[in-house]
Every structure is written in C-alpha cells, then in structure tokens.
gemmi code that builds the backbone of each chain (N, CA, C; Angstrom):
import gemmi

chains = {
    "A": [
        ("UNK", (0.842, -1.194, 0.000), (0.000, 0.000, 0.000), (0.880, 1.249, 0.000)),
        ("UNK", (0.770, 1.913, -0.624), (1.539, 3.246, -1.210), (1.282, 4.615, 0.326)),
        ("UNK", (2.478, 4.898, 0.605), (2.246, 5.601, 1.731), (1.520, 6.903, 1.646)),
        ("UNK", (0.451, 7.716, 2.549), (-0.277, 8.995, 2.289), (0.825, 9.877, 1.693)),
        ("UNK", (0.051, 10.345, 0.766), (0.499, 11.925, -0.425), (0.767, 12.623, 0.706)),
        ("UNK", (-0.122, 12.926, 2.165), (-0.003, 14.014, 2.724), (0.999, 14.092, 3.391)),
        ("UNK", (1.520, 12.673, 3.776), (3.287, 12.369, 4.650), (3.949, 12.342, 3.423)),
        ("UNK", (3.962, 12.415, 2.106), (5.821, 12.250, 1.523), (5.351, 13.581, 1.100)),
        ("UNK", (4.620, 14.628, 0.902), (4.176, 15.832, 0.049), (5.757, 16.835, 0.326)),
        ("UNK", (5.820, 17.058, 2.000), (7.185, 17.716, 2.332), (8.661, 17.263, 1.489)),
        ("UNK", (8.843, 15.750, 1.693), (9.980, 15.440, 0.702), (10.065, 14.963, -0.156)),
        ("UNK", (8.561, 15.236, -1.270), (8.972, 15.386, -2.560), (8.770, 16.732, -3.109)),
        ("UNK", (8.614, 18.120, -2.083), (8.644, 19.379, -2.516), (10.308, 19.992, -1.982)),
        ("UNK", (10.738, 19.066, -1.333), (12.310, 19.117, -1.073), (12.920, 19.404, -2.678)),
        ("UNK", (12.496, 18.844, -3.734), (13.260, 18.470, -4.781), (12.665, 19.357, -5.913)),
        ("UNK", (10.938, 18.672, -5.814), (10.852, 19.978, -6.731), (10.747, 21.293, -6.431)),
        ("UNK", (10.687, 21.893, -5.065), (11.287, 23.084, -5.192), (12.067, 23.506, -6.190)),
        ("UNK", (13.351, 22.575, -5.774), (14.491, 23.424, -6.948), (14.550, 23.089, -8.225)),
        ("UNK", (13.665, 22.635, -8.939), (13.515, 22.360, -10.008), (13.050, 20.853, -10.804)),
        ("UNK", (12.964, 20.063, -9.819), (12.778, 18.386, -10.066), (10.951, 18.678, -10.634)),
        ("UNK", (10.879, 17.877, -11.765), (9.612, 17.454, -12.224), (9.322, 15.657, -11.675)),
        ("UNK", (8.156, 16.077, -10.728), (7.159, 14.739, -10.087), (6.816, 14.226, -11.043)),
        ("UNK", (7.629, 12.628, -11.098), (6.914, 11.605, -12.191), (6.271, 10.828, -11.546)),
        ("UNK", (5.111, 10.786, -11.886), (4.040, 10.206, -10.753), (3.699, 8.836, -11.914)),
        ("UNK", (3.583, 8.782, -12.943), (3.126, 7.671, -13.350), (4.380, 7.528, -14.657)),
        ("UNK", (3.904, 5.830, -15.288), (4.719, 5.452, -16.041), (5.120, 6.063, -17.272)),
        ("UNK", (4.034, 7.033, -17.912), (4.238, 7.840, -18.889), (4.836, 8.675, -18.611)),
        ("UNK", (4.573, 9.622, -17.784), (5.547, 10.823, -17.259), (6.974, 10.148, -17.338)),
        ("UNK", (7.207, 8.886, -16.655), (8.718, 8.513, -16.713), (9.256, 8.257, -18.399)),
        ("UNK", (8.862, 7.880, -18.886), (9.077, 7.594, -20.380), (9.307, 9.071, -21.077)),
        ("UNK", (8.365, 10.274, -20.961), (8.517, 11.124, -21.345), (10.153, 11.505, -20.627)),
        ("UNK", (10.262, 11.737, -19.787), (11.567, 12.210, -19.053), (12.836, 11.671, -19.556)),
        ("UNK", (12.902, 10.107, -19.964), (13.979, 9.304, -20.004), (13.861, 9.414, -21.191)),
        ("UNK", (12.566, 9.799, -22.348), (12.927, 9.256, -24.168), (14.169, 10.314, -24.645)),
        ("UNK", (14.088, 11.409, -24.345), (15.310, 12.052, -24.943), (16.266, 11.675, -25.469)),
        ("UNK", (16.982, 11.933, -26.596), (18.380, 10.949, -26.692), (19.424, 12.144, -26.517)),
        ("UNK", (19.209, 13.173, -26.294), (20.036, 14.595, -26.078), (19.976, 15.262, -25.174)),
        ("UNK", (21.374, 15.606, -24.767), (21.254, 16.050, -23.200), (21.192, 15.688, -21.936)),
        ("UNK", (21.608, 16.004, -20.869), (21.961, 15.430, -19.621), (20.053, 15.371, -18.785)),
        ("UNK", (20.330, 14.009, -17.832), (19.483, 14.278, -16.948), (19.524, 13.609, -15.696)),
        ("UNK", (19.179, 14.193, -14.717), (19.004, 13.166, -13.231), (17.973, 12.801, -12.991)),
        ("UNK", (17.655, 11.477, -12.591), (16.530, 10.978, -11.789), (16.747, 10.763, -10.569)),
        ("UNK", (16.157, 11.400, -9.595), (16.078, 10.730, -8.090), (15.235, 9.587, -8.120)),
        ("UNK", (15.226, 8.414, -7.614), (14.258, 7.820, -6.924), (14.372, 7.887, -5.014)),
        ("UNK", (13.532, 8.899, -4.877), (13.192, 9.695, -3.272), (12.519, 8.002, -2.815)),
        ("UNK", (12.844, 8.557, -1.182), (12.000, 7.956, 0.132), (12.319, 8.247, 0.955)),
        ("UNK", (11.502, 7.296, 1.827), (11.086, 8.049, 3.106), (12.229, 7.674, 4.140)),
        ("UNK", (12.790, 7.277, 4.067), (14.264, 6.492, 4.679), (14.770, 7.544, 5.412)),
        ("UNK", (15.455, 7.826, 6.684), (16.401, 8.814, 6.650), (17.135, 9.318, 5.805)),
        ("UNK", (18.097, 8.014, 5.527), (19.163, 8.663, 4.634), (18.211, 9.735, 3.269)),
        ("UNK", (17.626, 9.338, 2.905), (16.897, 10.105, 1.469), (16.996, 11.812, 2.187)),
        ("UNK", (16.805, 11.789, 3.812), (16.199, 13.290, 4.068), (17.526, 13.801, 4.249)),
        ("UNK", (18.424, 12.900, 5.199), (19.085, 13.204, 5.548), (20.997, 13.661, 5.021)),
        ("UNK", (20.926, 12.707, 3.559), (21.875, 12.539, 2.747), (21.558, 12.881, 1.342)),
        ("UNK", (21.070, 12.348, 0.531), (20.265, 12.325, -0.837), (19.837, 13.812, -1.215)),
        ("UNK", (18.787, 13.504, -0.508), (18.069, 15.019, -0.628), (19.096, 16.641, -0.489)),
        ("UNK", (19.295, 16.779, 0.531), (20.639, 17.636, 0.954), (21.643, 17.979, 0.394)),
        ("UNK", (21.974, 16.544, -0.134), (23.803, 16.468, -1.230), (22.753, 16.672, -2.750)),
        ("UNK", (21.762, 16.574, -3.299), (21.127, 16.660, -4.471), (21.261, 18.385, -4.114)),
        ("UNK", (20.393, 19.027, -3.285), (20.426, 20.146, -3.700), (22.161, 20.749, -3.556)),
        ("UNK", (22.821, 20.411, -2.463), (24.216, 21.095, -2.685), (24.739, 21.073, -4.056)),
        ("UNK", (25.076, 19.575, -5.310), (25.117, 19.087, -5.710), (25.273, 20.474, -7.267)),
        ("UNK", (24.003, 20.811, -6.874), (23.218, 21.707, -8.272), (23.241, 22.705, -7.935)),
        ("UNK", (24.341, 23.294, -7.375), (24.662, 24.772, -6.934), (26.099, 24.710, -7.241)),
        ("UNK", (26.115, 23.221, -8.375), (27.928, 23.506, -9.170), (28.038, 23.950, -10.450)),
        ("UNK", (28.734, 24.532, -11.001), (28.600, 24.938, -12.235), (28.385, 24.352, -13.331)),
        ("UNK", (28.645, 23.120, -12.885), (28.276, 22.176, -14.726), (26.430, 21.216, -14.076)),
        ("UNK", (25.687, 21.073, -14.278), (24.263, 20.527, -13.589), (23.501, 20.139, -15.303)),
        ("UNK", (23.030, 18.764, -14.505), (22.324, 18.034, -15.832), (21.170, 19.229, -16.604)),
        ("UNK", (20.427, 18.812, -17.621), (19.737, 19.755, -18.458), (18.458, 19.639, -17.584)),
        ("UNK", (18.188, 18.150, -17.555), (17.186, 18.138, -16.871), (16.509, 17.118, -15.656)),
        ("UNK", (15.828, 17.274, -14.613), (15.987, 16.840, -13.216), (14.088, 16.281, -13.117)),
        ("UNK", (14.434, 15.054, -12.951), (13.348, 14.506, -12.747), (13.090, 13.098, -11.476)),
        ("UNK", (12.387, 12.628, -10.890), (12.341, 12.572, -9.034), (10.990, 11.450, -9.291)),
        ("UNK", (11.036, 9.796, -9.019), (9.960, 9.024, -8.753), (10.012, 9.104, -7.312)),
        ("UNK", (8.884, 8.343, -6.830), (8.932, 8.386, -4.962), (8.835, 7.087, -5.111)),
        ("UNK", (9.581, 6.119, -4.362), (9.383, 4.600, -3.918), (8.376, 4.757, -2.688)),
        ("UNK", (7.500, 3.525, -3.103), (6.626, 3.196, -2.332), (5.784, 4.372, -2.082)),
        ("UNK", (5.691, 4.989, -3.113), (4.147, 5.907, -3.223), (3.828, 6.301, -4.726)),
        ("UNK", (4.692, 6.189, -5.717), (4.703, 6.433, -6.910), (5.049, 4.736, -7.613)),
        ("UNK", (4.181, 3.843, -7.393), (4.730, 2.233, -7.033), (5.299, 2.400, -8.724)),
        ("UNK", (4.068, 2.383, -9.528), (4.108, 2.359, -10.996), (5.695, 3.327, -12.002)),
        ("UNK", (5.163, 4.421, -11.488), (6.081, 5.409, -11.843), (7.993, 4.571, -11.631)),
        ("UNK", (7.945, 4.245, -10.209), (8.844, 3.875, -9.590), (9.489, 2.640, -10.215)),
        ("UNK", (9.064, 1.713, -10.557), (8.931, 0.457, -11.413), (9.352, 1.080, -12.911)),
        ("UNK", (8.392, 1.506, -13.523), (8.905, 1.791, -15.119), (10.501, 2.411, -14.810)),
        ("UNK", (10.608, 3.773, -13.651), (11.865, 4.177, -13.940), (13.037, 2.850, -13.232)),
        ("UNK", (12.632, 1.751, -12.707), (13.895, 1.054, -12.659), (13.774, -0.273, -13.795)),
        ("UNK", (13.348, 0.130, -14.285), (12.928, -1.076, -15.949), (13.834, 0.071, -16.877)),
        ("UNK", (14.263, 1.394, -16.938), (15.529, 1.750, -17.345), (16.986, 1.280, -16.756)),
        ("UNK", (17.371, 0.644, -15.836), (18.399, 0.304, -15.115), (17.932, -1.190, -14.858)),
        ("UNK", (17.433, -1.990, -15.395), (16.983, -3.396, -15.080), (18.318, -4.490, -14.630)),
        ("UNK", (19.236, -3.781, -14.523), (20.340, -4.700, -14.133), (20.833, -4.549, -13.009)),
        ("UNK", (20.593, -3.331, -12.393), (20.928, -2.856, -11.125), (19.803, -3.311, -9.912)),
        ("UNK", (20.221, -3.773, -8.961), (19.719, -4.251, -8.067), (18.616, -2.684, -7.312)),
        ("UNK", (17.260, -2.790, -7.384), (16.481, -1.607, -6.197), (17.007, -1.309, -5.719)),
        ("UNK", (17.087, -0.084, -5.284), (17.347, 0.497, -4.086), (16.982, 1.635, -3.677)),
        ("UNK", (16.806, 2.582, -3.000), (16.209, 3.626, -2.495), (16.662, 4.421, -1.598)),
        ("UNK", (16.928, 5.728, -1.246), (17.200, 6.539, -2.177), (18.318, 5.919, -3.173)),
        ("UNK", (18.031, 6.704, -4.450), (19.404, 6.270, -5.373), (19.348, 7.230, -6.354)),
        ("UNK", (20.604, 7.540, -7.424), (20.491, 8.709, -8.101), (20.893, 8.399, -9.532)),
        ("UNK", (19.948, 8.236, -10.307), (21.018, 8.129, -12.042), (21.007, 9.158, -12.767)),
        ("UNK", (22.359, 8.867, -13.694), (22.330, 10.370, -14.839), (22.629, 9.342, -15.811)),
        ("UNK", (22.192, 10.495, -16.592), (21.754, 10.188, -17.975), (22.780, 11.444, -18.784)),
        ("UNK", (23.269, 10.809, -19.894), (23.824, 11.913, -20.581), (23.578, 11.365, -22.645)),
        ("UNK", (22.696, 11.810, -23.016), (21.869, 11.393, -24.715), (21.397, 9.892, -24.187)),
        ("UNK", (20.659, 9.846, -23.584), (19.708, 8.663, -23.377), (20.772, 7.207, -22.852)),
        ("UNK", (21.696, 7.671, -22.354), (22.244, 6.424, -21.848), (22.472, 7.097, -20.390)),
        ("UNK", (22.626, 5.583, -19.484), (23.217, 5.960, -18.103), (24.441, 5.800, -18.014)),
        ("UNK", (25.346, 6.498, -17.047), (26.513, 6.974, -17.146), (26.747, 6.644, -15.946)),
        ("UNK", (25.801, 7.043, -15.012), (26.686, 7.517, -13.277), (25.328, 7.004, -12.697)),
        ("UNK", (25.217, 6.095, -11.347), (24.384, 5.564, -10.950), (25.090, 5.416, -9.151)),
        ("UNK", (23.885, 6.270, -8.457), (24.419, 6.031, -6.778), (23.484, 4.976, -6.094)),
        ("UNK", (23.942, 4.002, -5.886), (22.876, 3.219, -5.047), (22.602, 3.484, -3.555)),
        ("UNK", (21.819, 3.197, -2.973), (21.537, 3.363, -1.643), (22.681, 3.366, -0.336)),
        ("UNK", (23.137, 2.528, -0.800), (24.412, 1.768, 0.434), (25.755, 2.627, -0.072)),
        ("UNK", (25.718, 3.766, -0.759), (26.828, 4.762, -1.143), (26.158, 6.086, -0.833)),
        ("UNK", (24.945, 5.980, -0.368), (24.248, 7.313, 0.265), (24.071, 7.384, 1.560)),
        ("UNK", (23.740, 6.045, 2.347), (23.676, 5.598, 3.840), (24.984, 5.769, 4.637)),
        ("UNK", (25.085, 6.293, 5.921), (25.668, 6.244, 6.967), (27.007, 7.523, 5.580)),
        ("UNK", (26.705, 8.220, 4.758), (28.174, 9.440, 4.253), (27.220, 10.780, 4.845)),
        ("UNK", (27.754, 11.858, 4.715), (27.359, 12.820, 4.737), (26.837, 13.333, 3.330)),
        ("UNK", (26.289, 14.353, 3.531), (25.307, 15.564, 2.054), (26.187, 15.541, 1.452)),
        ("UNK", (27.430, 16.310, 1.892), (28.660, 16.800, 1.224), (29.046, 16.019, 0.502)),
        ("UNK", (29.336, 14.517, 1.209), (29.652, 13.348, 0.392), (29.174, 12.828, -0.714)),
        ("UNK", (27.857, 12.556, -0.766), (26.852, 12.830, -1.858), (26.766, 13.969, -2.567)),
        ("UNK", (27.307, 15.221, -2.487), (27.550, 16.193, -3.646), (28.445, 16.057, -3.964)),
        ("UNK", (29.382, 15.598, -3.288), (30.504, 15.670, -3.939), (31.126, 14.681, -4.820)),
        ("UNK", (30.282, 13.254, -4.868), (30.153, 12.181, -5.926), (29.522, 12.726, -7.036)),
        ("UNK", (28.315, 13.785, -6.715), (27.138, 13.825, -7.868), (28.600, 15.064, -8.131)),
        ("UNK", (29.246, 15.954, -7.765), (29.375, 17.142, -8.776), (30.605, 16.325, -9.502)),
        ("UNK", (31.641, 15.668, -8.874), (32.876, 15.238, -9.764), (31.902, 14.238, -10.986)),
        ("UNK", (30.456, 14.111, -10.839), (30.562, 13.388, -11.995), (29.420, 14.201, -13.184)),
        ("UNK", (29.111, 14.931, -12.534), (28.359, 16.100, -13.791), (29.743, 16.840, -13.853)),
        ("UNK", (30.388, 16.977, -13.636), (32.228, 17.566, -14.679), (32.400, 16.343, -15.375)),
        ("UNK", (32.989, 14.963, -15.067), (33.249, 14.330, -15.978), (32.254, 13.665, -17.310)),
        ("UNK", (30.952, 13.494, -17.188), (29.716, 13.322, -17.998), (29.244, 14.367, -19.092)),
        ("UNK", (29.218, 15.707, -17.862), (28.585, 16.387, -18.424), (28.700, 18.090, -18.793)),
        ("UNK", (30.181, 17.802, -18.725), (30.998, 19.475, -19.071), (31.305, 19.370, -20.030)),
        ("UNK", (31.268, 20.746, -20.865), (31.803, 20.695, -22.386), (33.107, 20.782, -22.433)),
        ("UNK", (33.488, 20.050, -23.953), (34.675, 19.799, -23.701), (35.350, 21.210, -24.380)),
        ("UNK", (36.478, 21.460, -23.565), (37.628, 22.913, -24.001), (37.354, 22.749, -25.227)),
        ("UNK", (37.399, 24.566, -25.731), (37.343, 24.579, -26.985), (39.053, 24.480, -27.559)),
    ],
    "B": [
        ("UNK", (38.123, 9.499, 6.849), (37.182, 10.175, 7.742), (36.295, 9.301, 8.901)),
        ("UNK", (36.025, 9.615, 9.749), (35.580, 8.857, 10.842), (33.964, 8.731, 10.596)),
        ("UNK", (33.515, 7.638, 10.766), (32.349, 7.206, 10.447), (30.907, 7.729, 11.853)),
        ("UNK", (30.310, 8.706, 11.616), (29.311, 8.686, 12.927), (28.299, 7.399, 12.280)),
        ("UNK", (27.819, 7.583, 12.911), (26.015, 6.685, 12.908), (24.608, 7.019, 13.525)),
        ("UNK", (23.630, 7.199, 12.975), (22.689, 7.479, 14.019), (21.953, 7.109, 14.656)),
        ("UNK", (21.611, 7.470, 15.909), (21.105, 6.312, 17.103), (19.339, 5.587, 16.608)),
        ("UNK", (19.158, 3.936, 16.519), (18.452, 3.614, 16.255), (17.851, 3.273, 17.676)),
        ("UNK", (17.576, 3.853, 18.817), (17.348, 3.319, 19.736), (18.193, 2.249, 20.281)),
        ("UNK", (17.213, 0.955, 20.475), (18.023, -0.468, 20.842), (18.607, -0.984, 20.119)),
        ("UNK", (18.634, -0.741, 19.071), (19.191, -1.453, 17.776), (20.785, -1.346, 17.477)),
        ("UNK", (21.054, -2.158, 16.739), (23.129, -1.889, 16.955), (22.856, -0.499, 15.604)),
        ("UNK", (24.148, -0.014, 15.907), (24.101, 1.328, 15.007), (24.691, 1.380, 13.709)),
        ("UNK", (24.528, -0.021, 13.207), (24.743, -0.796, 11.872), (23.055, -0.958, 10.825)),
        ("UNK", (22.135, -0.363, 12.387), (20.791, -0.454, 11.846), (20.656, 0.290, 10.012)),
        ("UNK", (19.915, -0.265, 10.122), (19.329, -0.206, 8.106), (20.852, 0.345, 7.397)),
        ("UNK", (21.661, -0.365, 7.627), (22.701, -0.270, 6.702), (23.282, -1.074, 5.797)),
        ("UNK", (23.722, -1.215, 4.497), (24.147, -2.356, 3.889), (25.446, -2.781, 3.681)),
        ("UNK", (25.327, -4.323, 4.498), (26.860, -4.267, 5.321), (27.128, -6.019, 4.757)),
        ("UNK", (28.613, -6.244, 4.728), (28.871, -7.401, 4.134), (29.570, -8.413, 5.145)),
        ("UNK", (29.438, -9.449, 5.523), (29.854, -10.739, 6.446), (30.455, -11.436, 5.674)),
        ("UNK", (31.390, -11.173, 6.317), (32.184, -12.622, 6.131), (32.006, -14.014, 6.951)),
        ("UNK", (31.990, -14.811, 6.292), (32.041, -16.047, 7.260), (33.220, -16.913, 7.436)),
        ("UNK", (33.126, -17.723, 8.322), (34.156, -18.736, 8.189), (34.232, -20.081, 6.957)),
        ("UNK", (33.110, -20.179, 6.679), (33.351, -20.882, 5.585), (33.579, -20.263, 4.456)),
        ("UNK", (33.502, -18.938, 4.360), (33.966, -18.541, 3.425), (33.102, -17.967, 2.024)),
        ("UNK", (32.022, -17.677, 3.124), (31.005, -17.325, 2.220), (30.567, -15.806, 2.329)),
        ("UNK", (30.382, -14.859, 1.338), (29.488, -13.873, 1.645), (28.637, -13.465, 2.048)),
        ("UNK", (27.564, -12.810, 2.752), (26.722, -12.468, 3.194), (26.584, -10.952, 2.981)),
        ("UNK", (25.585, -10.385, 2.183), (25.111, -8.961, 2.108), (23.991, -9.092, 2.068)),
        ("UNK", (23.492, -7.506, 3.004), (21.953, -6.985, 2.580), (22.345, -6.065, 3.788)),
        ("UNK", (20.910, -5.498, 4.016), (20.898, -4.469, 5.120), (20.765, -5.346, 6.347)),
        ("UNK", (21.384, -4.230, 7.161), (21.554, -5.203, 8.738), (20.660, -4.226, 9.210)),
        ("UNK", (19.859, -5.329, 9.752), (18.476, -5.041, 10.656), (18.894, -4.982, 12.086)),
        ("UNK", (19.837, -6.085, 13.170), (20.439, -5.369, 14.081), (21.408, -6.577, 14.697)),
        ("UNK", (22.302, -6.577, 14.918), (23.591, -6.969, 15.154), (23.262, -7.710, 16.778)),
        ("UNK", (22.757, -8.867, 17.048), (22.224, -9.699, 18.482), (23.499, -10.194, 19.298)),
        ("UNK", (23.007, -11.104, 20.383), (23.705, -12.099, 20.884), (24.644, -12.993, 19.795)),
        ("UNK", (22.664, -13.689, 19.324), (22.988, -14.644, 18.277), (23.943, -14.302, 17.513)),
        ("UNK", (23.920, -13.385, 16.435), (24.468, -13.006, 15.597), (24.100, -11.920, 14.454)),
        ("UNK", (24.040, -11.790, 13.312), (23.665, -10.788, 12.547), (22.502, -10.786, 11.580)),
        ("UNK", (21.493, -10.280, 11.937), (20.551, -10.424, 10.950), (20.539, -9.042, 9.850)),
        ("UNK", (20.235, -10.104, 8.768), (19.962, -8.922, 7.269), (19.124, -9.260, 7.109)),
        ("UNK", (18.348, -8.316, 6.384), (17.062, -8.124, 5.305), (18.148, -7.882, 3.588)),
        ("UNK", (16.924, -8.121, 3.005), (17.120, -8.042, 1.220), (18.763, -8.572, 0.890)),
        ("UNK", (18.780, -9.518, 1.416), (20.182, -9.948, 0.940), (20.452, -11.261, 0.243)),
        ("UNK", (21.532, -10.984, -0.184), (22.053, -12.259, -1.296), (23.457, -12.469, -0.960)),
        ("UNK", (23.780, -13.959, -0.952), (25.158, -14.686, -0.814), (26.095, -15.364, -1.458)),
        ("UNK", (26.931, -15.150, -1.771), (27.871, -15.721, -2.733), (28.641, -16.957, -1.676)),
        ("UNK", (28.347, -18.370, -1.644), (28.670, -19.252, -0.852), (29.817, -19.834, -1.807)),
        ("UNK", (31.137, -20.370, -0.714), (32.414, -20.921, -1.602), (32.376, -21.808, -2.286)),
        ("UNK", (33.377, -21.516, -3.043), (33.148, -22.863, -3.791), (32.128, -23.141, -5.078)),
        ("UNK", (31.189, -22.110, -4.457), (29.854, -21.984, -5.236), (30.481, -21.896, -7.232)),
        ("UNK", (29.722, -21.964, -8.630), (30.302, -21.641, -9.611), (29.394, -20.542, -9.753)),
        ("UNK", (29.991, -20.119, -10.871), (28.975, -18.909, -11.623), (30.021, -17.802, -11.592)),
        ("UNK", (29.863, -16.526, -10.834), (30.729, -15.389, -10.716), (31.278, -15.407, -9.542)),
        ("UNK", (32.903, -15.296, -9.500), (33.810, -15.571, -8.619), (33.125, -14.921, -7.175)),
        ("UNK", (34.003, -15.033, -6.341), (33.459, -14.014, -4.592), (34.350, -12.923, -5.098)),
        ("UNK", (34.982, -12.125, -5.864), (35.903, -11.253, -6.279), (34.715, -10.282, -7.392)),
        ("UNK", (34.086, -11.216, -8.324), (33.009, -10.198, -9.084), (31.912, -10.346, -8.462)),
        ("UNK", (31.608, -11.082, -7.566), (30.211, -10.824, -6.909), (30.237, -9.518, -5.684)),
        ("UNK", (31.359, -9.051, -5.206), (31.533, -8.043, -4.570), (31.900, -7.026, -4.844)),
        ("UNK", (32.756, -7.294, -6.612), (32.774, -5.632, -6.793), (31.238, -5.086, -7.485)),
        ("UNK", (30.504, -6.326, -8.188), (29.398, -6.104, -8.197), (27.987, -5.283, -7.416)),
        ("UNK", (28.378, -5.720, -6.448), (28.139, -5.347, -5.336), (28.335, -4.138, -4.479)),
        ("UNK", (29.463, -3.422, -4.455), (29.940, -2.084, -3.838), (29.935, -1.391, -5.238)),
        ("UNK", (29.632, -1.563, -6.239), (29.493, -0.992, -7.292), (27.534, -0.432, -7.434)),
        ("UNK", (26.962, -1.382, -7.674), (25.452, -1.497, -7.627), (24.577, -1.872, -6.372)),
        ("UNK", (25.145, -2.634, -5.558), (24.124, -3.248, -4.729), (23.518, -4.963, -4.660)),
        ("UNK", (23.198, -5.617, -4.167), (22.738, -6.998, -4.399), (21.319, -6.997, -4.765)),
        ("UNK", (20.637, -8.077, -5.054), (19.355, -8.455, -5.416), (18.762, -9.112, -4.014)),
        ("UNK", (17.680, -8.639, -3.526), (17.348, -9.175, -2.375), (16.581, -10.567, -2.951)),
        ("UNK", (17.266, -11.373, -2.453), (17.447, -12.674, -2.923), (16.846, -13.651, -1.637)),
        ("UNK", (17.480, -12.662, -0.319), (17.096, -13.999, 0.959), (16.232, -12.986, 1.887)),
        ("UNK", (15.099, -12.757, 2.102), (14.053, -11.482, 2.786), (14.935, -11.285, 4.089)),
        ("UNK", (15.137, -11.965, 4.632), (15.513, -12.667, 6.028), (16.481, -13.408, 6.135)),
        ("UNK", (17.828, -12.898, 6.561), (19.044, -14.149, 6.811), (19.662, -13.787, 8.216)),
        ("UNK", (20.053, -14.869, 8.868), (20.615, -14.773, 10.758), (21.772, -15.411, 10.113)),
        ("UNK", (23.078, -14.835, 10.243), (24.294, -15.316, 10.325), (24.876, -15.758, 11.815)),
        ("UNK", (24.954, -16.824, 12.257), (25.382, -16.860, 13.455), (26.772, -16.276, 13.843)),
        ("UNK", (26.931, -16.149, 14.975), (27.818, -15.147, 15.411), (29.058, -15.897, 15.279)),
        ("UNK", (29.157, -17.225, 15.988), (30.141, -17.762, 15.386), (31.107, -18.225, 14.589)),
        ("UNK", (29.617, -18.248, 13.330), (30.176, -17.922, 12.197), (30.620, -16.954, 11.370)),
        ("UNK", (30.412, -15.872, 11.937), (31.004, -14.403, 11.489), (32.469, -14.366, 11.492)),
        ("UNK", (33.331, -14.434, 10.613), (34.567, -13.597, 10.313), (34.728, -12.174, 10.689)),
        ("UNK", (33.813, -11.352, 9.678), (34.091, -10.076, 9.850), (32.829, -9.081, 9.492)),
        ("UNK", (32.114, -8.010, 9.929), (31.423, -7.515, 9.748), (31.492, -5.959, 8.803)),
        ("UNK", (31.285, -6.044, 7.637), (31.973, -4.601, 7.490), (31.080, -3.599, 6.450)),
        ("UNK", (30.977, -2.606, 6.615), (29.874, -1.343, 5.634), (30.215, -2.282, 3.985)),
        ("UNK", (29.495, -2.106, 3.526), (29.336, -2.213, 1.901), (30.033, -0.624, 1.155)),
        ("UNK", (29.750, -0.373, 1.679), (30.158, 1.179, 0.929), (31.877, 1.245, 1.737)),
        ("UNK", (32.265, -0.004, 2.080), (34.119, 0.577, 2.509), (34.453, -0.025, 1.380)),
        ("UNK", (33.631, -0.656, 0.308), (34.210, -1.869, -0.484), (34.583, -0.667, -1.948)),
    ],
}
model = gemmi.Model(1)
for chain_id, residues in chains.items():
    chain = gemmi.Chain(chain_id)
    for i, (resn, *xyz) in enumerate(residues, 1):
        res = gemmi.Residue()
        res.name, res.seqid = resn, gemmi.SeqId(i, " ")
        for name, pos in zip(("N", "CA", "C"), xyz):
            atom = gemmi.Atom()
            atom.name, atom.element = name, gemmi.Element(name[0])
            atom.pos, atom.b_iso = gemmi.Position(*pos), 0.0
            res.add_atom(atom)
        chain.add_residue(res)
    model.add_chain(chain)
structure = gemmi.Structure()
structure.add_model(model)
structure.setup_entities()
C-alpha cells in the first residue's frame, strides 16, 4: 500500500522546489527518459532517513555547481509504485534500491548512486560524488 | 574520515545499513543489517555468494556489489555469530 500523499508531500517538494519534475506515473517517466540529447538526473526519493538526511541535501548542494544536468526529474518509492517500477525497468540490471540517483547523458546511463553509497556518508559526500561526476559526464569539452 | 552513525534506539548502530559478512566458511553475506544480536547478525534483502559456489567468482560478486548493490534474494538471513569472520559497511568496499 503506497504511503499517504499528505506524509511524503514535504519530501517530494524538497526536490521539486528546486527544479525536479514529479513523475508520478509510467508515462511521465518515459517522457523524461525518451530524450536521446542532453543530460538528466533521476532521483528515486524515500522516506528512509538517509533520502532526508543525505540524498536530498547532497542533491540540492550538488546543483549549486557549475556544470548541472539539463534536466531533473524525481519518482517516490513506495508511493509512486508504478512510476517507480517503469523508472527502474531503465536500469533493469541494477539491483532496487532507495534513495538512489542516475544520470543520464543522450539517453544512456553513465553515473548511478545506489543506496548503500548514500547511507551512513554525509550531504557533502553525496555532492561531492554527484558534482565530480556532472564535470566528468557532463561538461563541455575545451574549446 | 571517521564514520558517525545514528542512534536507532536499541538497535546496533549498523541499523538499516548495507553491510557485508564474512564467514568462516567462506562465504558472503550482504543486505541491510536489521540489528547486530547475541545470536548473531541479521539482514534483510540480501544475497550470498557461498564458496566454492560456480557462476561469478566471490571477487566479481563483490565488486558487483559495492558498485550497484545486491538483489534481495534472501528477505531474512541470521548469520550466526560464530560464524562471522568479519562484519563490514558495503560502501568501505
């Protein structure tokens, strides 16, 4: 059973505040991921500590670096069940997990944080994985 | 850097973390540790690479592993304490 909208509403406005588009169902995710151009992040959010306490935190530090994907898009595990599912049927080889973070750079994945690399680090730590790898993914190269 | 943890109450402060056992026979053990007993160590969502076993070595099943994560494979596993080698974060791997 998918947990109340009215308990995750706070930390999934954590994200889209700063710009994350809520993929609430399986189409929305398809729309987000068909691109074949251009950078993008998906969160898959929860309710976990770590998500509030690490994930969430190091995502927004993260995108206050100078190179940041084109575009930022956020399923919720275990309240967005469907949504949540189609976006890990893009990564079907990677084991669930929650919180976790992929980028995308022209429709392929590149950089993928699983749960157990977000648990027990700090924010910082988690920005500072996500920014060294939007420079190496996703900075243009010297002219 | 020095590792804090945060207090799960009664629970060992390994709570909901995904942590890898070693055993004496020589087998793997990962998933999240639910809480560290007398007995010994219980995980949730975990999967084991047992010796000896064929398929993918205990060498690619763990970088597999600190790379992506495991497939929760066993809902529920009690490693006895005795049989514990070594207890250690997934994310030192």
């Amino acid at each position: 059973m998918p947990y109340s909208p009215l308990m995750v509403r706070p930390m999934k406005e954590e994200l889209t505040s700063i710009g994350f588009e809520d993929l609430t169902t399986p189409e929305q995710v398809d729309a987000f991921l068909a691109p074949k151009e251009g950078s993008a992040m998906l969160v898959i959010n929860s309710v976990c500590g770590c998500a509030a306490g690490m994930a969430r935190p190091g995502v927004h530090m993260a995108l206050e670096h100078g190179v940041t994907p084109d575009r930022l898009g956020t399923v919720f595990a275990g309240q967005d069940l469907e949504a949540t599912a189609r976006a890990r049927s893009y990564f079907a080889d990677i084991p669930p997990s929650s919180p976790s973070i992929a980028l995308y750079q022209d429709g392929e994945l590149v950089y993928f944080i699983p749960r157990h690399r977000i648990e027990g680090r700090s924010a910082e730590e988690v920005a500072a994985d996500l920014t060294s790898a939007f420079d190496r993914y996703f900075a243009m190269p010297a002219e | 850097m020095e590792r804090t943890f945060p207090s799960h109450g009664t629970k060992s402060e390994l709570h909901g973390l995904t942590v890898v056992v070693e055993t004496h026979a020589g087998d793997l053990c990962i998933g999240r540790c639910y809480d560290v007993v007398t007995e010994g160590v219980i995980l949730l969502d975990a999967d084991t690479h047992a010796a000896g076993s064929e398929g993918v070595s205990r060498a690619v099943f763990l970088d597999r592993a600190a790379r992506f994560g495991v497939w929760p494979k066993q809902p529920r596993l009690i490693i006895a304490r005795e049989d514990v080698v070594s207890l250690k974060l997934l994310a030192d791997f």
